[in-house]
Every structure is written in C-alpha cells, then in structure tokens.
C-alpha positions as CSV (number, residue, x, y, z in Angstrom):
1,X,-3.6,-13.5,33.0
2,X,-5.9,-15.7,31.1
3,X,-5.1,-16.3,27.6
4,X,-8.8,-15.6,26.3
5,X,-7.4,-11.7,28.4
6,X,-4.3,-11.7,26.3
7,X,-5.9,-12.0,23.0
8,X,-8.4,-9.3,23.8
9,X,-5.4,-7.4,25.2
10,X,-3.7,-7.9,21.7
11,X,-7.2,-7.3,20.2
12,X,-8.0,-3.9,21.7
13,X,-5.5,-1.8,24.0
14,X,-2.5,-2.9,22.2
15,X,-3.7,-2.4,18.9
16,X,-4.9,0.8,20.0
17,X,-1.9,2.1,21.5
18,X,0.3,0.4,18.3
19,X,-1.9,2.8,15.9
20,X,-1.5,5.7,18.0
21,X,2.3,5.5,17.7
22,X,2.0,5.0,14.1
23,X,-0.4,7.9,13.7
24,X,2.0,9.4,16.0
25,X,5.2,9.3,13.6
26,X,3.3,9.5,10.2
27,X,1.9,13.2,11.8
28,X,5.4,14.2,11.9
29,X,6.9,12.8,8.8
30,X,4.0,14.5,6.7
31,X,4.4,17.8,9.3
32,X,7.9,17.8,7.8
33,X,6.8,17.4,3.9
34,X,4.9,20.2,4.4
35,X,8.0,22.1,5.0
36,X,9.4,21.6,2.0
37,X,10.2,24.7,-0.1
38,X,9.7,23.1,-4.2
39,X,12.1,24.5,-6.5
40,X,10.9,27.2,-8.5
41,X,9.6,26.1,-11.8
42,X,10.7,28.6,-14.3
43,X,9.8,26.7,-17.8
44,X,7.2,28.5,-20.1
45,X,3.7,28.2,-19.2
46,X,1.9,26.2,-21.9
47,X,-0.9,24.8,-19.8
48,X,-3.2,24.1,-16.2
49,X,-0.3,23.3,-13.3
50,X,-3.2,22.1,-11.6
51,X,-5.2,20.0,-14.1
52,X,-1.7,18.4,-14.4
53,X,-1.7,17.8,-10.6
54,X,-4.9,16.3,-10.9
55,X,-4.1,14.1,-13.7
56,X,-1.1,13.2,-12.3
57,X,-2.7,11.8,-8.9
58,X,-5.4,9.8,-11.3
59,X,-2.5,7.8,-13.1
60,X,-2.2,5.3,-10.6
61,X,-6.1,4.3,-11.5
62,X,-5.3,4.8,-15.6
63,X,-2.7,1.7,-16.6
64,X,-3.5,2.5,-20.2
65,X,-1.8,5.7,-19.4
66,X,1.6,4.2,-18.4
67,X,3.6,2.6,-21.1
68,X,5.1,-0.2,-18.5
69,X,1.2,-1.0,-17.3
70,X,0.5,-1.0,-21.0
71,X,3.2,-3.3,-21.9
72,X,2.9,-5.5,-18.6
73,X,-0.8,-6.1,-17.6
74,X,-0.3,-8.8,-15.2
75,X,2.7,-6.5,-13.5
76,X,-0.5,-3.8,-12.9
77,X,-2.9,-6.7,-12.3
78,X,-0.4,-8.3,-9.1
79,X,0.0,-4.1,-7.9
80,X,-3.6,-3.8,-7.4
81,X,-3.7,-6.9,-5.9
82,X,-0.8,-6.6,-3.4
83,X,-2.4,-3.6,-2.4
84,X,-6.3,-4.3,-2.4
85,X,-5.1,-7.5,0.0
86,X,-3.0,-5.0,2.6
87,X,-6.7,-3.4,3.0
88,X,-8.7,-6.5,3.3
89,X,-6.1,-7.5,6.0
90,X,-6.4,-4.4,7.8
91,X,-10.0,-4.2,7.5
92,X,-10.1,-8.0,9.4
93,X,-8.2,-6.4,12.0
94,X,-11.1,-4.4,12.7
95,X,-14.0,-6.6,11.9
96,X,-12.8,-9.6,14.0
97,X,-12.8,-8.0,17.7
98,X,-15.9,-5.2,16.4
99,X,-17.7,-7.0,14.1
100,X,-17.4,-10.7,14.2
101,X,-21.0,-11.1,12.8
102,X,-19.9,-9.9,9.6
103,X,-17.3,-12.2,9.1
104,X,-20.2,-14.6,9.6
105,X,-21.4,-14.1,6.3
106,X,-20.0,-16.0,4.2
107,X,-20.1,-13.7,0.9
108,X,-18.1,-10.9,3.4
109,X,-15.4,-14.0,4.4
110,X,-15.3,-15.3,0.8
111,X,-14.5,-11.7,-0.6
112,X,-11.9,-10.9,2.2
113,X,-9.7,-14.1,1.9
114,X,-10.0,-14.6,-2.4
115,X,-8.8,-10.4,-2.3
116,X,-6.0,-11.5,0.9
117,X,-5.3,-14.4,-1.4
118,X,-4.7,-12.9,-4.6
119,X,-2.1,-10.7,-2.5
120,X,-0.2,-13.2,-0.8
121,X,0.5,-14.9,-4.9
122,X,1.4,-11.4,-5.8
123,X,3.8,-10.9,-2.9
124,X,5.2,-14.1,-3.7
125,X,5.4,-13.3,-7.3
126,X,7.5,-10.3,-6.6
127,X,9.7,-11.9,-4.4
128,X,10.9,-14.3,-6.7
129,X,11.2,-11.8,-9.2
130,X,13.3,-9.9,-7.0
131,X,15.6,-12.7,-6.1
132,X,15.6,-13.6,-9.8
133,X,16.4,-10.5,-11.3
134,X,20.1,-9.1,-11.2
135,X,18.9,-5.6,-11.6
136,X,16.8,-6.0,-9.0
137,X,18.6,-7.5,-6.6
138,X,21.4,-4.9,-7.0
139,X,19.4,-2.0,-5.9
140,X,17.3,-4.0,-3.4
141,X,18.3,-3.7,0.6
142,X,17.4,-6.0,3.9
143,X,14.7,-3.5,4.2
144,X,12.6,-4.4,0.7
145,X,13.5,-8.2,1.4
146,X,12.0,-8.0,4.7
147,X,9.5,-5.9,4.2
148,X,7.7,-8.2,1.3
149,X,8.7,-11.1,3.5
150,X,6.7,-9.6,6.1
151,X,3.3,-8.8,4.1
152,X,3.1,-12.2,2.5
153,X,3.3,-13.7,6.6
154,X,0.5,-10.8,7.0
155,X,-1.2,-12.3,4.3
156,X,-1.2,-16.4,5.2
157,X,-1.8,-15.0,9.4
158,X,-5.1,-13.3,8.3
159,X,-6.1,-15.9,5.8
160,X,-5.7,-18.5,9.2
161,X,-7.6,-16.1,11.3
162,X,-10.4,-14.6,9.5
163,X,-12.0,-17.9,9.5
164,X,-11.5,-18.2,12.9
165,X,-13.0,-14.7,13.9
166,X,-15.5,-16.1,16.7
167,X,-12.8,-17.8,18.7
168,X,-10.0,-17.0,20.6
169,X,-7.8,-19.7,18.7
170,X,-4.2,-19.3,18.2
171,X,-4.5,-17.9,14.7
172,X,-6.2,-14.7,16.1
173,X,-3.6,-14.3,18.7
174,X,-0.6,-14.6,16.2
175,X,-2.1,-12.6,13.4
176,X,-3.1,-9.7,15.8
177,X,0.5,-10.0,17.6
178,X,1.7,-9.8,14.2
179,X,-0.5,-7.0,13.2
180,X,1.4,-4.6,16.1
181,X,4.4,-5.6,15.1
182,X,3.3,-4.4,12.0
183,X,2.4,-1.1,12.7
184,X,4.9,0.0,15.1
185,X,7.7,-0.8,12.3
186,X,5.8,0.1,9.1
187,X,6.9,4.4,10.0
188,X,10.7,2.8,9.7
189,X,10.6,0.7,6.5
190,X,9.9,1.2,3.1
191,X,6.3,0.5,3.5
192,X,5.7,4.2,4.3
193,X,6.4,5.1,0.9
194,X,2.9,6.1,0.8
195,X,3.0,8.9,2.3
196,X,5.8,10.8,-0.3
197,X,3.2,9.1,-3.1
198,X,0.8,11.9,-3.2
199,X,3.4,14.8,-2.1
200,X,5.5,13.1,-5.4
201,X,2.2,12.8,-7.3
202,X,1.5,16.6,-7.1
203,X,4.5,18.5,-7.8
204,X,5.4,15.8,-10.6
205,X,2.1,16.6,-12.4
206,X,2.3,20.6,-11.5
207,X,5.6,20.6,-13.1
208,X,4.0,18.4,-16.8
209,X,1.0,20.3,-16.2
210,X,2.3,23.8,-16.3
211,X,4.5,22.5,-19.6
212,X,1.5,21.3,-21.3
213,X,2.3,17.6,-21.1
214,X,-0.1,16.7,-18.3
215,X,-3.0,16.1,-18.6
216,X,-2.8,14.3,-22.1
217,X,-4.2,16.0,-24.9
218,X,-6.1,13.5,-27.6
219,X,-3.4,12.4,-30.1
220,X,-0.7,13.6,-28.4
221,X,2.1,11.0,-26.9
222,X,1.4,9.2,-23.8
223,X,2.8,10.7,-20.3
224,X,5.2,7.6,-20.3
225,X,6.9,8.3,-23.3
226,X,6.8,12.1,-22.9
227,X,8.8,12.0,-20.0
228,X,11.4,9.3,-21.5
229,X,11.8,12.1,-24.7
C-alpha cells in the first residue's frame, strides 16, 4: 500500500467506519436516557415547567444569567472558545478530503485556525488551572487529565494540517489518525458529557420552571443565586 492510499484510507473509510461506531454507542446511551422515569415533582405550581425548560437550555448562551459567568468573564470567554475550536477541528476533518478548495481561501483558513487557536490557549489554560488548583485536582481523574490532554494535541494536529489540506503530507496523516482515535474513545470518556447536557438542562429547568424561579422574572434574583438560597 502506497502511502498517498493510506492517508485517503484514514481520510475516508476509516473515518467513516470510526463515526459509525460512535454514532453507534451515542444511539444507545441516549436510547437508555430516554428510559429514565424522573422523579415526580410534587412542589406547588407557581409557574410554566416548560418556559423553565426552555429557559433553562438558553443559559448556556446568557453568561449574564450565571453569577460564576458574571463574576468570571474570561472563565466564559476560554468555554466558548474550547468549544467553538472542537467544531472548527471537526469541521477540517470534513473540508480537507471534501472540500479542499475551501480551505484555499484564505479568509475560511484564517477563521478556522485563529477559532482552533484560541481553543488550544484555552485548553492549556485549564490544564494548568487544574494542576494548580487543590480543589481541582482532588476531584479530577486520569480520564479529565487525559481527556484535555488529548483536545489540546487535537488542536496543534489540525492547526499543522489545515494548512496543508492539498497534500498528502505527514500532518494530514497524523491529524486524521488522530481524529479516529478520537472518535472511537470519545463514547468512553468524559467528553460525552454532552449528551446528559440537554437531558440535565430540561428536567433542571422543568423542576425551577414549575416553582416559578425559571424563567427569571424582571427584578427578581438571578437563577444563580436562587438556586444557592
């Protein structure tokens, strides 16, 4: 086997076959959220369970909502970042064997790598805060080391390889070797938290909703501190 037929091995039918296995396992783990039987909610109903719900999955777009967003700007700035970057990176996964000529322009490129960028200094960032934090590193496992260690070597792979999206140089073939590594351990690890977000999301904003605290009412307190009282 040639290696120009390895990298478009890597490029195509094992990428293809790396999703499929992911799809695979995230069918079942949200097959088996959808089992779940909530708890019954028996407070008093004082408002709209599902304008809470609604509210609720909107917060993660509203940091003046949150009192630690509000307190911490940068901490909200370096989560959208971190996560805008994981989507640039897997959008380049795409464009480079698909779309190549889009890569060639040099606002797309320039837009991709500042966004994959600005993720790799936030996953950096939050290593070290990890490591330098006691707190932190007392409730952290292998798994959350690992799995930021991981992303920010996603990150600097795809910053090496988007540049290099019309060849077949040793960038693309790490990056995209990388990429189903990736993918096949991503159902495993802590990166699938995802998937509970919007089940937790839901039911935390039915439960606020239906006891008037979600959504927030002009001049009342903020969600944040509600749920601290």
């Amino acid at each position: 086997m040639t290696y120009d037929r390895f990298v478009e091995l890597l490029e195509n039918e094992i990428q293809i076959a790396a999703l499929a296995f992911m799809a695979t396992l995230y069918a079942v783990k949200v097959w088996r959220l959808m089992q779940l039987n909530p708890v019954t909610d028996r407070t008093p109903d004082r408002g709209d369970p599902d304008a809470g719900a609604r509210y609720s999955l909107m917060l993660v777009a509203m940091p003046w909502e949150l009192a630690s967003y509000r307190s911490h700007p940068i901490k909200y700035a370096e989560f959208v970042a971190f996560h805008l970057a994981i989507a640039a990176a897997i959008l380049s996964t795409f464009l480079i064997p698909y779309a190549p000529g889009l890569l060639a322009i040099p606002a797309v490129k320039a837009l991709l790598m500042l966004l994959i960028a600005a993720g790799l200094v936030s996953g950096v960032s939050r290593l070290l805060k990890r490591l330098a934090s006691p707190a932190l590193r007392a409730v952290s496992t292998v798994d959350d080391y690992f799995s930021i260690l991981l992303l920010d070597a996603y990150y600097v792979l795809a910053l090496l390889a988007i540049p290099d999206a019309a060849t077949h140089r040793g960038s693309i073939a790490v990056f995209f070797g990388l990429t189903a590594f990736f993918l096949c351990y991503v159902p495993f690890s802590k990166i699938c938290h995802y998937l509970l977000w919007p089940f937790a999301r839901y039911y935390i904003g039915k439960h606020f909703g239906k006891r008037g605290v979600y959504p927030k009412k002009a001049g009342s307190a903020r969600p944040g501190r509600a749920m601290a009282a």
